[in-house]
N, C-alpha and C positions, 0 to 999 in steps of 0.2 A: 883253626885249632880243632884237634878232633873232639866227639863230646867227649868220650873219657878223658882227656886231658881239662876240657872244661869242668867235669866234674870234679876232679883233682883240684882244677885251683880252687873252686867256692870252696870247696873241704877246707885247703889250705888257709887262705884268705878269711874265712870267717872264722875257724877252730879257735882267736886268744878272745874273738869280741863275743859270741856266744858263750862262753864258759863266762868269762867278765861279766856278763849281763844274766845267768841262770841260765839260757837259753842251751838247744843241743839242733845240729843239722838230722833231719828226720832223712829225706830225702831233697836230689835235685835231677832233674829231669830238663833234657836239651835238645825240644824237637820241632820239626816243622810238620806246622797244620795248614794246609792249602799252600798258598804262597806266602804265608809267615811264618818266620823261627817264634818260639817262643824259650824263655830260660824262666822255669820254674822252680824256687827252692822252697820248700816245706820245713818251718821250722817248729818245733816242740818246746813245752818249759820241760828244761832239765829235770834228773830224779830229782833234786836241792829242792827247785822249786816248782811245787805245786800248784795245780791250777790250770785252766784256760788260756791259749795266746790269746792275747787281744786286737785287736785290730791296729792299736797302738803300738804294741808290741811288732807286729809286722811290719809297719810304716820304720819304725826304728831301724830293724835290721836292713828293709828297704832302703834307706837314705846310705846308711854305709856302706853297703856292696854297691849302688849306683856311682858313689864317691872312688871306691876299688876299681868297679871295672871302667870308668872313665877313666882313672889315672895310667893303668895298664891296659888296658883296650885289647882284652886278648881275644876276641871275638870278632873276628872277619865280616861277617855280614852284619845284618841290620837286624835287631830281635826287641820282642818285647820283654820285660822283667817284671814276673811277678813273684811276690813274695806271699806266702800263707800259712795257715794251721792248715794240718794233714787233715782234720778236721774227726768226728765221733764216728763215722764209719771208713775210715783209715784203712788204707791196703797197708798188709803186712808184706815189707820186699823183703827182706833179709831176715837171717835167721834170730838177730837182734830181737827183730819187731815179734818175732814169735813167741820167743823169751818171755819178753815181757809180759805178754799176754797171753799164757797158757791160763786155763781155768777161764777165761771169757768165751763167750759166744762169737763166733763168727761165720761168715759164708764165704762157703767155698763154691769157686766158680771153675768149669770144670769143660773142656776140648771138647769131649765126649760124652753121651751119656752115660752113666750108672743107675742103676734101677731107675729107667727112665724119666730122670731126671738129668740137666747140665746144672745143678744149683744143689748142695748142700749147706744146710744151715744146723751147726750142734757146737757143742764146746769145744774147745780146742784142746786136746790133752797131752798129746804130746809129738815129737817130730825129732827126723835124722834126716840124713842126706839122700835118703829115697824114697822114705815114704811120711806123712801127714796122719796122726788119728783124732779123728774129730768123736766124739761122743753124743748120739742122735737116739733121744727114748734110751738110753740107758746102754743102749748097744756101740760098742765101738768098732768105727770106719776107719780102715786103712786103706786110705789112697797114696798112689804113686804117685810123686811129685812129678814128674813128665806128664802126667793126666788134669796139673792145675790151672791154667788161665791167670786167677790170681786168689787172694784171699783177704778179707776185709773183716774190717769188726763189725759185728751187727747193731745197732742200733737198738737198742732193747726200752721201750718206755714205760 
């Protein structure tokens, strides 16, 4: 199965028990590292519900996507399944994740240099489909999103 088709079905496949349980698919990722596949989904508590996944939390959705993809086996080869929190410094893939967290800090990681730096780290203020403006010392960055690597929340303690 191809991964976008694999990603399709965990979407599909988990979308009524996620919602049933507060839970939301964050991301899922279908790749191999040396000679093992790995199928990792990332799951969030929903807006509903507030708070931290738990480790229990994980194991939960773990037990029934293992039950799903054993009973439909749509995956050819042999992989491991892990399940987790995208965790406090969370890459931002889609424009969803951006959303939500406009007005946070984050670092943005970046192909090339800009002011001799590959790393910016400032607010996040706002974004479109070409460019990113983070807020650094008060001044706002407009990066091209073809210029990004990726973008994560910073960890602020």
């Amino acid at each position: 199965m191809a991964k976008i088709k694999i990603k399709d079905f965990i979407e599909e496949n988990l979308r009524d028990f996620l919602v049933e349980n507060g839970y939301e698919l964050y991301h899922t990722e279908f790749i191999k590292e040396g000679k093992d596949w790995f199928l990792r989904v990332y799951v969030d508590n929903s807006g509903h519900n507030k708070g931290n996944i738990s480790t229990g939390d994980c194991e939960k959705v773990s037990r029934y996507l293992s039950e799903v993809l054993d009973k439909e086996d749509p995956i050819e080869q042999n992989y491991y399944l892990e399940v987790s929190s995208p965790g406090m410094d969370r890459q931002l893939y889609t424009d969803k994740h951006m959303e939500r967290y406009i007005g946070r800090k984050v670092e943005v990681s970046l192909y090339k240099k800009f002011d001799n730096s590959k790393n910016i780290e400032g607010i996040l203020k706002a974004f479109d489909e070409e460019k990113v403006t983070v807020s650094v010392d008060d001044n706002d960055i407009l990066i091209d999103r073809v210029l990004i690597s990726k973008i994560n929340l910073a960890v602020v303690m």
